[in-house]
Backbone as JSON, one array per atom type, in Angstrom:
{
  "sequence": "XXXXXXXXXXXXXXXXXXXXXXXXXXXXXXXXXXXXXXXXXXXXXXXXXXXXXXXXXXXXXXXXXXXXXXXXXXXXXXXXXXXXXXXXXXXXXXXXXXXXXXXXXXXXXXXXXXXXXXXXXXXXXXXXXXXXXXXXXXXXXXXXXXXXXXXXXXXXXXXXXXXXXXXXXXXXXXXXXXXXXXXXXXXXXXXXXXXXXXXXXXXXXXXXXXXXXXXXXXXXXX",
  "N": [[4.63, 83.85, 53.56], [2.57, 81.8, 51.64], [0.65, 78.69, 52.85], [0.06, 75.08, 53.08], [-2.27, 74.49, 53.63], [-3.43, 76.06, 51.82], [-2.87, 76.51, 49.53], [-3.4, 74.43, 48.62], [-6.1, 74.2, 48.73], [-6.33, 76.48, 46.83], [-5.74, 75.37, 44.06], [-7.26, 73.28, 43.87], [-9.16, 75.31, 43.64], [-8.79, 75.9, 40.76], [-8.93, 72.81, 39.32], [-11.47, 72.74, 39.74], [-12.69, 73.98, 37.41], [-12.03, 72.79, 35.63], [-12.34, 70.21, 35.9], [-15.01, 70.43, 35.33], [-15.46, 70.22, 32.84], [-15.1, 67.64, 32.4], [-16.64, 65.33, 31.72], [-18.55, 63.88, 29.08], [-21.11, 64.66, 28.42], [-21.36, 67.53, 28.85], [-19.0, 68.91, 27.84], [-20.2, 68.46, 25.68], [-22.12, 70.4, 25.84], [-20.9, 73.06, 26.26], [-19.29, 73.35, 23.61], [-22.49, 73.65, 21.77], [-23.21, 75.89, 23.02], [-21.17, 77.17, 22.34], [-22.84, 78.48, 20.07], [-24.27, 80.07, 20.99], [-27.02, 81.41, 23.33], [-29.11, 79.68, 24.48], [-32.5, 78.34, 25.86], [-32.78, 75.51, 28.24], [-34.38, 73.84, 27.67], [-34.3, 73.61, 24.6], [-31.16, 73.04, 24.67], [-31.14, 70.22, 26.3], [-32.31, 69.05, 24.3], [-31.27, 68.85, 21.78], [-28.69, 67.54, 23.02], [-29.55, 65.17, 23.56], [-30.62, 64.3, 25.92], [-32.63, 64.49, 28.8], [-34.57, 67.18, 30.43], [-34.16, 67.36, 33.09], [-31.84, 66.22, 33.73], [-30.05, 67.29, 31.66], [-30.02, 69.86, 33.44], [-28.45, 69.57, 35.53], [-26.43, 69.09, 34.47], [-25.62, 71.83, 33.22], [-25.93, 73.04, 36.04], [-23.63, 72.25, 37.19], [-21.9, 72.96, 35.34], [-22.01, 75.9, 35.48], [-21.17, 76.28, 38.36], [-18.71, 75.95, 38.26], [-17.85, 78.48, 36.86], [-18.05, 78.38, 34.22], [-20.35, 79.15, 32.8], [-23.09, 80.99, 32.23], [-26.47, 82.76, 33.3], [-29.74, 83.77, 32.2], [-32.57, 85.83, 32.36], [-35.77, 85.56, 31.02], [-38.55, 86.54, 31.75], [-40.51, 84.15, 32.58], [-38.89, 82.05, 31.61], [-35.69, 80.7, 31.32], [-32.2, 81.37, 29.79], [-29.44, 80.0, 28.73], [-25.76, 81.08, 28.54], [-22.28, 80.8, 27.75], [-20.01, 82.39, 29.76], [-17.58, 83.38, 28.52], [-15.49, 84.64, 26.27], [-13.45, 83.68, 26.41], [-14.14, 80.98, 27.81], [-14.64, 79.81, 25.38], [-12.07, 79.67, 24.11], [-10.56, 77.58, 26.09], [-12.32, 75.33, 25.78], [-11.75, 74.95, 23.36], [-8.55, 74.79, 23.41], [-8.55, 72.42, 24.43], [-9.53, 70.63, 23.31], [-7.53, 70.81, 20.98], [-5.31, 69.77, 22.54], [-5.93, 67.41, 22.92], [-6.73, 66.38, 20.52], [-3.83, 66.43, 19.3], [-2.56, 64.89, 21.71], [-4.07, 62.73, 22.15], [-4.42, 58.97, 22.25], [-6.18, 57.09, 19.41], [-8.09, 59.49, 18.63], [-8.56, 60.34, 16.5], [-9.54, 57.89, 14.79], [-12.32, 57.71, 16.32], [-13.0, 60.27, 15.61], [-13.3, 59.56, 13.28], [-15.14, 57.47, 12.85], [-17.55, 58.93, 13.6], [-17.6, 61.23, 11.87], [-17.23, 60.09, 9.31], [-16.02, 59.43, 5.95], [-13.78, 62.26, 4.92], [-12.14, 62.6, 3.29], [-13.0, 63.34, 0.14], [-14.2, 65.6, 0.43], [-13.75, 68.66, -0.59], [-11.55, 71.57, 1.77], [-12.07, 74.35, 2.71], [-10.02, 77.32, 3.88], [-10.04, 79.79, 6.65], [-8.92, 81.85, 5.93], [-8.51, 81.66, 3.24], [-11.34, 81.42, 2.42], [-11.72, 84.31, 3.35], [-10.78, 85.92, 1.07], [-11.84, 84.99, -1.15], [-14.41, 85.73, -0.39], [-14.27, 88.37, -0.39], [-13.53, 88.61, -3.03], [-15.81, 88.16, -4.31], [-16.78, 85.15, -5.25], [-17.45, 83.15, -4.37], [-20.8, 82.08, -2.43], [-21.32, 81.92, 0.76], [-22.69, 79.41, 2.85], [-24.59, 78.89, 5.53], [-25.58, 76.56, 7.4], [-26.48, 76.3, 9.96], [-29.04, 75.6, 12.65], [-31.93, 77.92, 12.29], [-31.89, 79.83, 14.47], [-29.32, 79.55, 15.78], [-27.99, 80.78, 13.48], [-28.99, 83.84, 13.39], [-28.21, 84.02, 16.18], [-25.91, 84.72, 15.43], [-23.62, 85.08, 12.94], [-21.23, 84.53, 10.18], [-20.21, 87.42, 8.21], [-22.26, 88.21, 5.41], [-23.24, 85.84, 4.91], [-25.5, 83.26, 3.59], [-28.65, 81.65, 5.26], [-29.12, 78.66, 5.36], [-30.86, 76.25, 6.55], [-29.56, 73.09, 7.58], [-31.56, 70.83, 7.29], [-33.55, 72.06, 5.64], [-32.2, 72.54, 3.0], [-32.18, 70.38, 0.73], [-35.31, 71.09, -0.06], [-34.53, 73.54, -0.73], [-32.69, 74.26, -3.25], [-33.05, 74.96, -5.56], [-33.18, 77.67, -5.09], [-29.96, 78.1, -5.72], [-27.33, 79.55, -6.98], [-26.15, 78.21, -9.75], [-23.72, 78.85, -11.33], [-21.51, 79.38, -9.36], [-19.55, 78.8, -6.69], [-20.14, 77.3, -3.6], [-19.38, 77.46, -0.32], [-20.3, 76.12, 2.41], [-20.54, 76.05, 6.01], [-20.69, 75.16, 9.59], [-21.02, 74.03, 12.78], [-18.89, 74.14, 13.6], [-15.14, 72.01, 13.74], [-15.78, 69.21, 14.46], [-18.71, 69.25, 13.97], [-21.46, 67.96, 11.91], [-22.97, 68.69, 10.18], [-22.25, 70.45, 7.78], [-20.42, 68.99, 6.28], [-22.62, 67.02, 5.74], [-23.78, 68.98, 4.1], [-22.34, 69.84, 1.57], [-21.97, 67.29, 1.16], [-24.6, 66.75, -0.48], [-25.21, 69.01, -2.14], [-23.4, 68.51, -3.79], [-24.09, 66.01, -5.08], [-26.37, 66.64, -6.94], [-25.61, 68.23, -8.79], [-23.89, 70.95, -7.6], [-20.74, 73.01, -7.47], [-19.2, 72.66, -4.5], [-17.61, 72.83, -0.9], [-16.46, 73.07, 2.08], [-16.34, 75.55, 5.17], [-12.96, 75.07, 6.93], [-13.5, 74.64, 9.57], [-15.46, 76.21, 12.15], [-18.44, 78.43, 12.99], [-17.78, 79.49, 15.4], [-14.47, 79.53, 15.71], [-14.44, 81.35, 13.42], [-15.48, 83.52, 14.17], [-13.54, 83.92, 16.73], [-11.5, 84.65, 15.95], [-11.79, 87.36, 15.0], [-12.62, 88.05, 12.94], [-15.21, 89.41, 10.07], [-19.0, 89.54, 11.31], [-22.13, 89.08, 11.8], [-25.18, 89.61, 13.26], [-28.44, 88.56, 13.93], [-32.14, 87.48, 12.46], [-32.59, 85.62, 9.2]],
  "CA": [[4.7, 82.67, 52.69], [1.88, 80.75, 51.61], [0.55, 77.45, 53.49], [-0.03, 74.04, 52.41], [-3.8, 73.69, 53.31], [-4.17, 77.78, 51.35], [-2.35, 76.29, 48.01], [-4.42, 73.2, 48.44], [-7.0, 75.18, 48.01], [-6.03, 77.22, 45.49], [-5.23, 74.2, 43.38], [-8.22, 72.37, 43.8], [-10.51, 76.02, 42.88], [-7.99, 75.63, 39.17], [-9.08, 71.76, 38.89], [-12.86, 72.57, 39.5], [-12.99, 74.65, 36.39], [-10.88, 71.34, 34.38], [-13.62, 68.96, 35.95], [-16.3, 70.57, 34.99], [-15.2, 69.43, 31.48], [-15.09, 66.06, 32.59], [-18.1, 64.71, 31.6], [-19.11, 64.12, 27.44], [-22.36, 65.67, 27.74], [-21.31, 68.74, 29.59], [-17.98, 69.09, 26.98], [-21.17, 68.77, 24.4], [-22.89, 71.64, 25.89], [-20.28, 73.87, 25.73], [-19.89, 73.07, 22.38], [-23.48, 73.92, 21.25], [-23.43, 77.37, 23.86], [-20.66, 78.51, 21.37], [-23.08, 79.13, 18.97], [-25.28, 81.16, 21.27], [-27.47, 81.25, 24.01], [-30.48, 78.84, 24.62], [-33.01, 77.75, 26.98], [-32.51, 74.51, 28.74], [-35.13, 72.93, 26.6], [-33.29, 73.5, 23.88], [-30.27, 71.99, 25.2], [-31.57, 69.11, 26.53], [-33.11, 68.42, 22.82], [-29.88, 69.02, 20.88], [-27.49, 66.4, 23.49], [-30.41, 63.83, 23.51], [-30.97, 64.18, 27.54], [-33.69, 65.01, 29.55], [-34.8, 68.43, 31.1], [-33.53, 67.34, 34.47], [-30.41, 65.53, 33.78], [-29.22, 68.73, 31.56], [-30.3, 70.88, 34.33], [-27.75, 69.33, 36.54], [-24.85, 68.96, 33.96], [-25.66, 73.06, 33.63], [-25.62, 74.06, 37.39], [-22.25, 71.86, 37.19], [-21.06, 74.31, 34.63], [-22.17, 77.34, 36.27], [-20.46, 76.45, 39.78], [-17.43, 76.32, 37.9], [-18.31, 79.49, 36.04], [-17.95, 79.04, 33.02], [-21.98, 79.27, 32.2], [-23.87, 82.43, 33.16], [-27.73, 82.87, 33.09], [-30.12, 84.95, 31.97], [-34.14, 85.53, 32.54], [-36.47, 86.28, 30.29], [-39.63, 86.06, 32.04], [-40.02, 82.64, 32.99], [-37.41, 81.5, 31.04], [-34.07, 80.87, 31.9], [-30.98, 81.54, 28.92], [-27.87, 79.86, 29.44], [-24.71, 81.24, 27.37], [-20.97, 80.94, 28.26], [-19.78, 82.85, 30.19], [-17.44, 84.73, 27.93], [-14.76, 84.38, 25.06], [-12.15, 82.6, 27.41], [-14.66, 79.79, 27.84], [-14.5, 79.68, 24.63], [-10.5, 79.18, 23.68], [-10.43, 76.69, 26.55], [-12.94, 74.58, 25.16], [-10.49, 74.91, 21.85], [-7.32, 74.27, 23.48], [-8.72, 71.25, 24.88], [-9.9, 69.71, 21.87], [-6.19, 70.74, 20.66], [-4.57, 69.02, 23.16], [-6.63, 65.72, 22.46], [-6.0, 66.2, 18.82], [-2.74, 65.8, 19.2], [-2.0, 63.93, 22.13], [-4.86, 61.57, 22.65], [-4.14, 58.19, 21.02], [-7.45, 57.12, 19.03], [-9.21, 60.35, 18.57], [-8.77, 60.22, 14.65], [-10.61, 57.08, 14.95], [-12.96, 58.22, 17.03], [-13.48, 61.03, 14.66], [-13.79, 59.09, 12.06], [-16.7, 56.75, 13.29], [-18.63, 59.83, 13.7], [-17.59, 61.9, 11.3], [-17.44, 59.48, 8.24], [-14.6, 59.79, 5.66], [-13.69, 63.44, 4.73], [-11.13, 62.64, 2.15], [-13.52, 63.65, -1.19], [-14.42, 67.36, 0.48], [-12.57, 70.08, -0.42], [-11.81, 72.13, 2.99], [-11.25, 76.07, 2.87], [-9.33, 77.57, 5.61], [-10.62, 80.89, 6.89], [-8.06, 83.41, 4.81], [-8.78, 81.39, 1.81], [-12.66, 82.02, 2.35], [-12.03, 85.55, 3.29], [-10.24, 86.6, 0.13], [-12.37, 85.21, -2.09], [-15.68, 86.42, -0.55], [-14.23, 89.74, -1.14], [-13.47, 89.17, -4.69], [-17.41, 87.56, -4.53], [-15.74, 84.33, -5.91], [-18.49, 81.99, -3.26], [-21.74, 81.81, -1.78], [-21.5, 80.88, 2.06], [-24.43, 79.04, 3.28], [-24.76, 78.81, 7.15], [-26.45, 74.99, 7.27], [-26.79, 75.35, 11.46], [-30.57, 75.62, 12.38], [-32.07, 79.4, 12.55], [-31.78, 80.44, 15.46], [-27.81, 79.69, 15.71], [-27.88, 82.15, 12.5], [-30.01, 84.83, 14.22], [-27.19, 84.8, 17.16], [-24.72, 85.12, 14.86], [-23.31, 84.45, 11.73], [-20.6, 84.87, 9.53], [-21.4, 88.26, 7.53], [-22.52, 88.19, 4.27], [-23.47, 84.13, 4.94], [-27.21, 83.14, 3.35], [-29.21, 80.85, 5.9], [-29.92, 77.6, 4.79], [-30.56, 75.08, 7.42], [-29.35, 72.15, 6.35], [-33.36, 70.16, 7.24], [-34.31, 72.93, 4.85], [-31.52, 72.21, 1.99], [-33.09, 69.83, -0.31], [-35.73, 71.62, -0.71], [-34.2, 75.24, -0.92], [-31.77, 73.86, -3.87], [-33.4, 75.42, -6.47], [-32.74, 78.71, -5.16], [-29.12, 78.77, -4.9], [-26.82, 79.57, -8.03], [-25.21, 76.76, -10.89], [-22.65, 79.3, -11.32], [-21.06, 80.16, -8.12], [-19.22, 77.47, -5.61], [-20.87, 77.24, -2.69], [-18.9, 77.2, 1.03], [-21.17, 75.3, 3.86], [-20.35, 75.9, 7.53], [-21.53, 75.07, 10.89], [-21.03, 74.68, 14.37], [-16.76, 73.6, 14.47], [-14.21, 71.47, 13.44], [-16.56, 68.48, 14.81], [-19.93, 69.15, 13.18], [-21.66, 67.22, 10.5], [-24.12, 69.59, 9.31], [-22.03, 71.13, 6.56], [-20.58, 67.72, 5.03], [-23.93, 66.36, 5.09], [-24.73, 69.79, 3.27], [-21.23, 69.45, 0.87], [-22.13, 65.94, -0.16], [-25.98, 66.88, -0.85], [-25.19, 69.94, -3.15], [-22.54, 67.62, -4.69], [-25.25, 65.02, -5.37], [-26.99, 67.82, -7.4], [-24.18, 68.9, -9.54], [-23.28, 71.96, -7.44], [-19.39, 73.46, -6.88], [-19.27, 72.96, -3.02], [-16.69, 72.97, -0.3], [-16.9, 73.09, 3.61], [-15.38, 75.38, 5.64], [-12.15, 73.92, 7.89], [-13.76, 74.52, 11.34], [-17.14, 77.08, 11.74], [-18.35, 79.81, 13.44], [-16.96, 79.74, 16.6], [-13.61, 79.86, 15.35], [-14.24, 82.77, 12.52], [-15.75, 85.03, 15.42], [-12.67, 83.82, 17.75], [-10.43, 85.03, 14.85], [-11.8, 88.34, 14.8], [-13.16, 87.99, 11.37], [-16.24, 89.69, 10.36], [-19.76, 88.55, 11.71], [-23.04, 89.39, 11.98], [-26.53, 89.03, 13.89], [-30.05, 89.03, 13.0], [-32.11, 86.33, 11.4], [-32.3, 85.94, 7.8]],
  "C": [[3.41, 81.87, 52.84], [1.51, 79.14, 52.5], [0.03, 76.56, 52.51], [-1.67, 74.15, 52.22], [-4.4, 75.23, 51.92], [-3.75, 76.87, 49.6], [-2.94, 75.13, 47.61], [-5.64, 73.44, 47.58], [-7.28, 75.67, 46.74], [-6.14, 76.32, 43.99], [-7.02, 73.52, 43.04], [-9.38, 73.26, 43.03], [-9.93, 75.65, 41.31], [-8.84, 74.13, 38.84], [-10.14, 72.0, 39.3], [-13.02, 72.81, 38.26], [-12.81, 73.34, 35.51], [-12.09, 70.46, 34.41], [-14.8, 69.01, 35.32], [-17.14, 70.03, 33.57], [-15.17, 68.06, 31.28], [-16.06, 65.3, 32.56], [-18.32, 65.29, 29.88], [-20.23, 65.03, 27.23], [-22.27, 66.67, 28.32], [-19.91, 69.61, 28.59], [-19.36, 69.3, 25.69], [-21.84, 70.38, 24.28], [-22.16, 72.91, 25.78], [-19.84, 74.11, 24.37], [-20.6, 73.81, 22.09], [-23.66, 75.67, 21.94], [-22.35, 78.03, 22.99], [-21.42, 78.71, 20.37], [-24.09, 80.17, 19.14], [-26.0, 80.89, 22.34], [-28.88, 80.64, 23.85], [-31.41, 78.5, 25.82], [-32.57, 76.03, 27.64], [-33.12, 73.29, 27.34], [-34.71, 72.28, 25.33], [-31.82, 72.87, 23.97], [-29.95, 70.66, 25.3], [-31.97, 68.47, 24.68], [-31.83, 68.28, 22.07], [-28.98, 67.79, 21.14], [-28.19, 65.3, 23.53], [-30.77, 63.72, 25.2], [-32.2, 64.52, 27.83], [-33.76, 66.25, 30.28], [-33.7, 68.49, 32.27], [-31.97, 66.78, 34.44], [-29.59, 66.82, 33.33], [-29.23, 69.43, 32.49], [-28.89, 71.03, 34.95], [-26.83, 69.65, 35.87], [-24.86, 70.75, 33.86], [-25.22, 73.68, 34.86], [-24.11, 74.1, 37.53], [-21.53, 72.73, 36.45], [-20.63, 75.47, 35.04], [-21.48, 77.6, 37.89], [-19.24, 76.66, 39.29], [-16.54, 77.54, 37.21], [-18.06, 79.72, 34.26], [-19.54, 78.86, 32.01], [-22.56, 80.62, 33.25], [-25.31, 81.98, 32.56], [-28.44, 84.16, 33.04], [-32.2, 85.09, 31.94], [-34.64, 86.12, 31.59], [-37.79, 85.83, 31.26], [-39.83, 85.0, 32.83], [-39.46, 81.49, 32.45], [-36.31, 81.73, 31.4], [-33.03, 80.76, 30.57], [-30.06, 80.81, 29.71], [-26.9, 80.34, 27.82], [-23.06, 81.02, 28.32], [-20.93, 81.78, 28.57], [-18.78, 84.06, 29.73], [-16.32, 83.93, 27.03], [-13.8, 83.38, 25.93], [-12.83, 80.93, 27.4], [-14.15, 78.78, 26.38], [-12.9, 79.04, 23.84], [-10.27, 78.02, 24.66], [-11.02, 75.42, 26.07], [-11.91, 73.79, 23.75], [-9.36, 74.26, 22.27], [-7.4, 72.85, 23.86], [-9.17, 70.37, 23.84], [-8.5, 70.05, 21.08], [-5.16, 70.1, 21.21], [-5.02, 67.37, 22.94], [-6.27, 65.27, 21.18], [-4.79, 65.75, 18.89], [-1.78, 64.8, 20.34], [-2.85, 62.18, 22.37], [-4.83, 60.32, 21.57], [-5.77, 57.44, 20.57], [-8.04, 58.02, 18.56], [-9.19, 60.27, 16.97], [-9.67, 59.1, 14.08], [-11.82, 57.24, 15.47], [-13.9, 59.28, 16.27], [-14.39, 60.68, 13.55], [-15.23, 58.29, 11.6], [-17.71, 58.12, 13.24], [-18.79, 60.66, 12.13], [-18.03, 61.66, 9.56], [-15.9, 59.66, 7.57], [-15.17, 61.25, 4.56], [-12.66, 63.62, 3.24], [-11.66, 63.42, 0.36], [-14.19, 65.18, -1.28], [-13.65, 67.65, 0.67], [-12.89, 70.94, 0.96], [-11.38, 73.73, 2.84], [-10.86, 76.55, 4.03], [-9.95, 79.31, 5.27], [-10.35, 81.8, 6.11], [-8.4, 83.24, 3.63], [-10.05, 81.95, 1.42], [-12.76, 83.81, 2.64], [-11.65, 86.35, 2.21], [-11.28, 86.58, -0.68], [-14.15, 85.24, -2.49], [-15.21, 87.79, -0.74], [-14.01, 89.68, -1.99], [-14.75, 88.2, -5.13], [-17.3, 86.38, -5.8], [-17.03, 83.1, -5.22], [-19.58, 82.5, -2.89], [-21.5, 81.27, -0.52], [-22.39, 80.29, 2.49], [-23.86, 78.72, 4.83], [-25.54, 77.4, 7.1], [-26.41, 74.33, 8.8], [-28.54, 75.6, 11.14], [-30.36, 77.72, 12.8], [-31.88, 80.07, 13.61], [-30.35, 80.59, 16.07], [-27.5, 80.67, 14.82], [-27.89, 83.32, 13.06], [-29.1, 85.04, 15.45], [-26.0, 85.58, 16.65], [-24.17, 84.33, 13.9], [-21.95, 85.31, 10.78], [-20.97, 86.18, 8.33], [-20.72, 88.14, 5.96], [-22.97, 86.43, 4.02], [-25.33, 84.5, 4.98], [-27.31, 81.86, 4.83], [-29.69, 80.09, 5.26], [-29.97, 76.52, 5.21], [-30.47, 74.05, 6.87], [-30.98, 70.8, 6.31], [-33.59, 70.98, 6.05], [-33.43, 72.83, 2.99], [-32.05, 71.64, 0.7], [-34.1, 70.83, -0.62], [-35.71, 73.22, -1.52], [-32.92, 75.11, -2.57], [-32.23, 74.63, -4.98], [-32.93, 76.85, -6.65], [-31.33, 79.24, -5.0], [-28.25, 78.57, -6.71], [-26.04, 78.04, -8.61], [-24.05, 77.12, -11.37], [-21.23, 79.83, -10.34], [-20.73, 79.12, -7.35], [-19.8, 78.06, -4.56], [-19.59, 76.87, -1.38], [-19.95, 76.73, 1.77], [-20.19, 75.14, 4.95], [-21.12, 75.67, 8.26], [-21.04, 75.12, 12.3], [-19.29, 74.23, 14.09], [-16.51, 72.45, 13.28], [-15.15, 69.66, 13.24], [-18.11, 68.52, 14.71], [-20.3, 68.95, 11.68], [-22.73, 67.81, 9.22], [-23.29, 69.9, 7.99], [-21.1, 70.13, 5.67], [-21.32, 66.93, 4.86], [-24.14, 67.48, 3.83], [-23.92, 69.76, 1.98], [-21.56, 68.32, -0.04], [-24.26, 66.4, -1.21], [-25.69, 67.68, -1.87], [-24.54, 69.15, -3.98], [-23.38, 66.47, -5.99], [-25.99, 66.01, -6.6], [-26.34, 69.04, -8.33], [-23.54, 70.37, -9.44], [-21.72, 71.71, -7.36], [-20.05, 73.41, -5.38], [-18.06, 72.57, -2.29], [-17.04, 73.25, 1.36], [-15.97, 73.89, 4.05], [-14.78, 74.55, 6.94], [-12.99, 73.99, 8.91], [-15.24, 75.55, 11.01], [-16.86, 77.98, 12.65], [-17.75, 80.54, 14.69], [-15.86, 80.51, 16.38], [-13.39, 81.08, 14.47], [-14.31, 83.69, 13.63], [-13.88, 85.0, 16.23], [-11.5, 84.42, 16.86], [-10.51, 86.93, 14.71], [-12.29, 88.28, 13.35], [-14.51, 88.4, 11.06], [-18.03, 88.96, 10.23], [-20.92, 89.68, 11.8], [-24.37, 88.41, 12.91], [-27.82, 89.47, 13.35], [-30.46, 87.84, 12.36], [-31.96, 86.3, 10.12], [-33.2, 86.69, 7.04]]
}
């Protein structure tokens, strides 16, 4: 039979992994690592921190394991650690969703109001890119593409939008995704085409979630 100080233990390795989440800009970085692996630099630039401060909220990740590393040279990669990271991240932003009181507010300050975009849910978008019914546009930056992308999705960062407008059909609705449920890239990119008298639509959540679905995906830049 088990002892007190062994299950103590035990207990406490379970609530490192939980903690590690306990911190906004370290919940951010996981986040941004589902859309692929980056250098620090990159990192740091994306959450608004500094080299050294990310560094730390990183190692903090990686003791807990859910960040692995990778060398190139004298570069260092960080990516999650693996699909699991991944659904935890999810369930935890599912559990907030629905139990945390505020977060819809919370949302909303950031997010803006959502009420005037149409939202497609994944099955909806998968039917009627096979009956070639949409245009997807990808509207993270390139190099989130280039890890991976929804297949058959054009690249069109959304910095690059405005001026890429010309090239995208007047006949054809347009889908815009990006990083999740909680990224603004693709109803900034929604209202902009809108502005511009395209058909457009966002999908519900982004790429994370299609991959995590099993749904098909691709890599490579554009």
């Amino acid at each position: 039979m088990g002892d007190r100080a062994a299950k103590d233990a035990l207990f406490s390795a379970f609530a490192e992994v939980a903690g590690a989440l306990g911190s906004g800009r370290r919940a951010e970085i996981v986040d941004l690592l589902a859309q692929g692996e980056r250098p620090v630099e990159q990192v740091a630039e994306q959450i608004g921190q500094s080299v050294a401060n990310t560094s730390h909220h990183l190692r903090t990740l990686a003791r807990a394991g859910l960040v692995r590393t990778r060398r190139d040279g004298t570069r260092i990669y960080y990516a999650l650690a693996g699909e699991r990271v991944q659904e935890l991240w999810a369930a935890v932003r599912a559990v907030a969703e629905q139990h945390s009181a505020g977060l819809d507010r919370l949302a909303r300050a950031y997010l803006g109001d959502r009420s005037e975009l149409e939202a497609v849910d994944r099955a909806t978008l998968v039917e009627r890119m096979r009956r070639g019914e949409v245009l997807v546009l990808d509207v993270r930056p390139a190099a989130e593409y280039a890890a991976g992308h929804i297949a058959g999705a054009r690249s069109v960062p959304l910095t690059e939008l405005r001026r890429r407008l010309r090239t995208l059909p007047d006949d054809t609705e347009i889908v815009a995704y990006c990083r999740g449920p909680y990224c603004v890239y693709a109803d900034e990119a929604v209202r902009e085409l809108r502005e511009h008298g395209l058909r457009a639509a966002r999908l519900e959540d982004g790429f994370p979630e299609w991959k995590r679905h099993g749904l098909p995906v691709a890599v490579g830049a554009a």
